[in-house]
N, C-alpha and C positions, 0 to 999 in steps of 0.2 A: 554588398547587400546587408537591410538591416530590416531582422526579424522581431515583430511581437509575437510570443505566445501566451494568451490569457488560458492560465492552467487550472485543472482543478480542485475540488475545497475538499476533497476526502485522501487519505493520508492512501491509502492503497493504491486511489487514481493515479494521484502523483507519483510514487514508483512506476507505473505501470507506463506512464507517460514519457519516462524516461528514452523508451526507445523510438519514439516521437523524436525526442531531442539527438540523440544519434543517427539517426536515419537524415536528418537536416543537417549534422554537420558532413556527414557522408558526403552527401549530393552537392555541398554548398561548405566546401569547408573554410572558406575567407568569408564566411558570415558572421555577424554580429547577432550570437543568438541570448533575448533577452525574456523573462518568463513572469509575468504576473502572476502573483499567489498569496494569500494571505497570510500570517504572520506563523500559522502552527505548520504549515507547510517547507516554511522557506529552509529549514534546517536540511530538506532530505535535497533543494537543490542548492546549497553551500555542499553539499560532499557530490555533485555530479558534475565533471569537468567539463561537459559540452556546454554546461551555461555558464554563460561567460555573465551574468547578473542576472543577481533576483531580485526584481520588483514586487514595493511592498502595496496589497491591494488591501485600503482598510476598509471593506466590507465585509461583512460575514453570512453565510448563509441564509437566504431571504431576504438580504435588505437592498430595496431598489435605490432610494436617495439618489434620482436624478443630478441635483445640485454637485453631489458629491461625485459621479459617476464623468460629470463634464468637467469639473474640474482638474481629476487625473489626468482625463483626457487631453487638455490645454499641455498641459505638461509634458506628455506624451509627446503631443505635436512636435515638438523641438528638438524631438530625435530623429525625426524624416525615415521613418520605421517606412519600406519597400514592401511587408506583407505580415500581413494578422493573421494568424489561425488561433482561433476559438476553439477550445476542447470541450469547456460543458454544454452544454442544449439547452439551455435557458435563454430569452429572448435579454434577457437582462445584463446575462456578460455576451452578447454581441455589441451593447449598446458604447463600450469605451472606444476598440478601433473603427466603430462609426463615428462617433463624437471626431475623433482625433487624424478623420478623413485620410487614414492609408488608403494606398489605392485598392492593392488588391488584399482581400478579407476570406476568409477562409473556412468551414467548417459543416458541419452535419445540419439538417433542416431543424430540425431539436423542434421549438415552438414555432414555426412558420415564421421563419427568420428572413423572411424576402425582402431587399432592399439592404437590411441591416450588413448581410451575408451577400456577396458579389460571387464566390467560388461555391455554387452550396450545393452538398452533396445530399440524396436522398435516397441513395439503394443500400440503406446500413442493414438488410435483411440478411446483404450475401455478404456479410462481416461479422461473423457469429462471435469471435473474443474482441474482446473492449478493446485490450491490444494492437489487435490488428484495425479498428475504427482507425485507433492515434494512428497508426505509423502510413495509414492510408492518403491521411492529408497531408502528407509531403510530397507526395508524388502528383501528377497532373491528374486531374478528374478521366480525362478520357481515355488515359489505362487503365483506371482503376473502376474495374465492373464487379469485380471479386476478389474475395481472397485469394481465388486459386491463382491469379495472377500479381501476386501480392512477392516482391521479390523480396527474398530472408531479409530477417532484420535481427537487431543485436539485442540482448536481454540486457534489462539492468543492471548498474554494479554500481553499487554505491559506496564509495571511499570515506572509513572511518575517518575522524581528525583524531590523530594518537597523543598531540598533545592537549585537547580534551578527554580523552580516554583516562591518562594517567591520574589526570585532575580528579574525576569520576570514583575511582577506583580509591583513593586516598581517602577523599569525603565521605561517601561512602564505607569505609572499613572495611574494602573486600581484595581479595587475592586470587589469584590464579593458579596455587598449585594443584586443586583437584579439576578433574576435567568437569565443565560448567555443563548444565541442562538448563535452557532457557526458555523457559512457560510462558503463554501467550492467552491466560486464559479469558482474556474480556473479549467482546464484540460490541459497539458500538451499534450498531444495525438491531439486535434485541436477542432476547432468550433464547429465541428458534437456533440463534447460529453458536453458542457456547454451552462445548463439553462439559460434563458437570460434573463438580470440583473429585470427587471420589474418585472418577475416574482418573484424572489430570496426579492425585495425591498418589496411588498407586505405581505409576508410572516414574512417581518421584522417587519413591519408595523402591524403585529396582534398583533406575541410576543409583542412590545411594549406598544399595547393600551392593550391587553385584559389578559397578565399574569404580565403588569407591570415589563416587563423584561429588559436586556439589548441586543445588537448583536456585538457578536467580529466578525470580516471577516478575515479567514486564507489564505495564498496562497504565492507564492512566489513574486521574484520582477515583473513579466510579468503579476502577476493577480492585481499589484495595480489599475491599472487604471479603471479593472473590477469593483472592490470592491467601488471605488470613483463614478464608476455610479450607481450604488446600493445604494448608501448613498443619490444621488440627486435624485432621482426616491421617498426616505422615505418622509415624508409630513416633510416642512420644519419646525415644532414645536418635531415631534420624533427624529430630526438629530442627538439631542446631547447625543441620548441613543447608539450609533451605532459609533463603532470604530474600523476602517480597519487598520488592524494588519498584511498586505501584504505590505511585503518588511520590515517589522521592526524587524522579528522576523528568527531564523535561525531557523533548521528545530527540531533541541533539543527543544527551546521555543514556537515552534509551539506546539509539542508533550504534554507537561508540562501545559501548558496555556489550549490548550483543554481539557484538562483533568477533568477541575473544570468548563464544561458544565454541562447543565440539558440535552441539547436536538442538534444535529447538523445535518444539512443541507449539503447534497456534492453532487457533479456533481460524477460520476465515475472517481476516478483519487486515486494517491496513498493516499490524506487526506480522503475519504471515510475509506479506508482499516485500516488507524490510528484510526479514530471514532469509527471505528467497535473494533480493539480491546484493546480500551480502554474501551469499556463495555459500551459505551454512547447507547441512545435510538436513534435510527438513521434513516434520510429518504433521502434514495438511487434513486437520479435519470438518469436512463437512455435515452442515446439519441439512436448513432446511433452502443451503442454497448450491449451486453446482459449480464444479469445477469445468465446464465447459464453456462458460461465458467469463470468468474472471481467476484462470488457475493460476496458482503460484510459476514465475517464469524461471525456474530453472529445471536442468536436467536431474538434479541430484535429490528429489522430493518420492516421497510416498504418501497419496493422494487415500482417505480414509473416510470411507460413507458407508452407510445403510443402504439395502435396495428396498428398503418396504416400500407400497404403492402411493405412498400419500408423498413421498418426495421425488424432485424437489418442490418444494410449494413457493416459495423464494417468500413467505410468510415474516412479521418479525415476532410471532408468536405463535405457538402450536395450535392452527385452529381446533382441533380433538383433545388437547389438554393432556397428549400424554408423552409427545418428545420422544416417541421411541425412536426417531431417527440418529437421537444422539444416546439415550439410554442403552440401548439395544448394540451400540458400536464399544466393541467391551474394549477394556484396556489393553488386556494381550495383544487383543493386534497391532496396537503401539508398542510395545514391546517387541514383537517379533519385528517388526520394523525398524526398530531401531538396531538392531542385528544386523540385518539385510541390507543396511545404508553404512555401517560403520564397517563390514566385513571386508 
């Protein structure tokens, strides 16, 4: 059997989606399982061994380019792909393994996907985690009524490459003899979901006096500026333990570099969902979005919100202007977490 899976375009789906891809080799383990995704993607499935190839999809978020969309397609064709499952819900990535006439096509109603979608599934009410949506379309429709009938499935793990690690680690100028604190503090999604910086610098500021540690800061180019007030916020004698690795680093050397934490800090964004499975000890904070539709997939996390009444509002800005669901979530309790997880 020869599977397509057209994956998704946000970096946390794609972890999450992983156990999609394990649950297919489970059930089908002499498949050929192959993963459409676009270029900022493909690094997290080069470290997931069930995919045996990542296809490169050069679209990007929003863009229809029919022209473009058929001619992957053609291409496609000639791998005589046995079954498509579709993970986003947009009527626009069902339209490749339509083009590319597999038989059987796979995935969630998303935009009224009829015809496009042959298997289409439309009771995603009783699949409360994203997770569990993915790992449902491997299984035949007519078991699958609910989660509760939802047989275990396997958490991510994502495998560093250590000889990109090493590489990383040189260029960079960083070392591994104090135990690493690995800060996550951007969000892509907006304001509502990122702890702010003080909070994030304190927390630096313990690791540093109190396990003698160091703190790397991950994030992309838009979280540098974050990560540099975090470092001005540390007591100006801890600065030179604390080294913001946003924007230096692509999202492979992101992956590789966290790897060799003890312990990481992340706002809700797709570098949570990497900590998580890369098997790190992890303390998940939410603002204005929840941990019951998209938690961090390991056992080893301390999940950290607010109960005021305005969340979660799943907002990408505080409609009230005042954030106290992340203001209000003091640092201590990061702290005291981190105890609790390393104890």
């Amino acid at each position: 059997m020869k599977i397509l899976v057209v994956g998704p375009s946000w970096v946390g789906d794609m972890v999450m989606s992983q156990s999609l891809y394990k649950t297919l080799k489970q059930l089908h383990p002499k498949a050929q399982l192959d993963v459409l995704a676009p270029d900022w993607c493909r690094p997290m499935l080069e470290r997931m061994p069930e995919v045996d190839n990542a296809l490169r999809m050069p679209l990007g978020h929003g863009d229809l380019q029919l022209t473009t969309r058929w001619k992957l397609a053609r291409e496609l064709k000639q791998n005589n792909y046995d079954w498509a499952i579709t993970q986003p819900n947009s009527l626009k990535s069902a339209l490749i393994p339509w083009f590319a006439g597999i038989k059987q096509r796979t995935g969630w109603k998303g935009e009224s996907r009829y015809g496009l979608l042959n298997d289409l599934r439309s009771n995603k009410q009783n699949f409360p985690l994203m997770v569990e949506r993915y790992v449902s379309l491997a299984h035949p429709k007519a078991s699958m009524q609910s989660a509760a009938v939802l047989p275990a499935y396997l958490h991510p793990q994502l495998k560093a490459n250590q000889t990109n690690q090493q590489q990383a680690l040189a260029q960079l100028e960083l070392n591994t003899e104090q135990p690493i604190l690995a800060l996550c503090p951007g969000a892509e999604f907006g304001p509502a979901k990122r702890w702010p910086e003080q909070h994030y610098a304190k927390v630096a500021s313990h690791w540093i006096e109190q396990r003698k540690g160091q703190v790397w800061i991950f994030g992309s180019d838009k979280d540098q500026a974050v990560g540099a007030q975090i470092i001005d916020h540390v007591p100006q004698n801890l600065q030179q333990h604390c080294h913001n690795l946003a924007s230096k680093t692509k999202l492979a050397e992101a992956i590789d570099l966290m790897a060799l934490a003890t312990l990481a800090v992340s706002n809700d964004s797709g570098l949570m969902h990497i900590a998580a499975a890369l098997e790190l000890p992890l303390i998940a904070v939410y603002g204005s979005s929840s941990p019951k539709y998209t938690p961090p997939l390991t056992e080893n996390a301390a999940i950290l919100h607010t109960d005021i009444d305005c969340r979660p509002c799943f907002k990408k800005t505080c409609q009230f202007g005042h954030l106290k669901c992340l203001t209000e979530l003091a640092p201590e309790q990061a702290i005291l977490a981190i105890t609790k997880l390393l104890t």
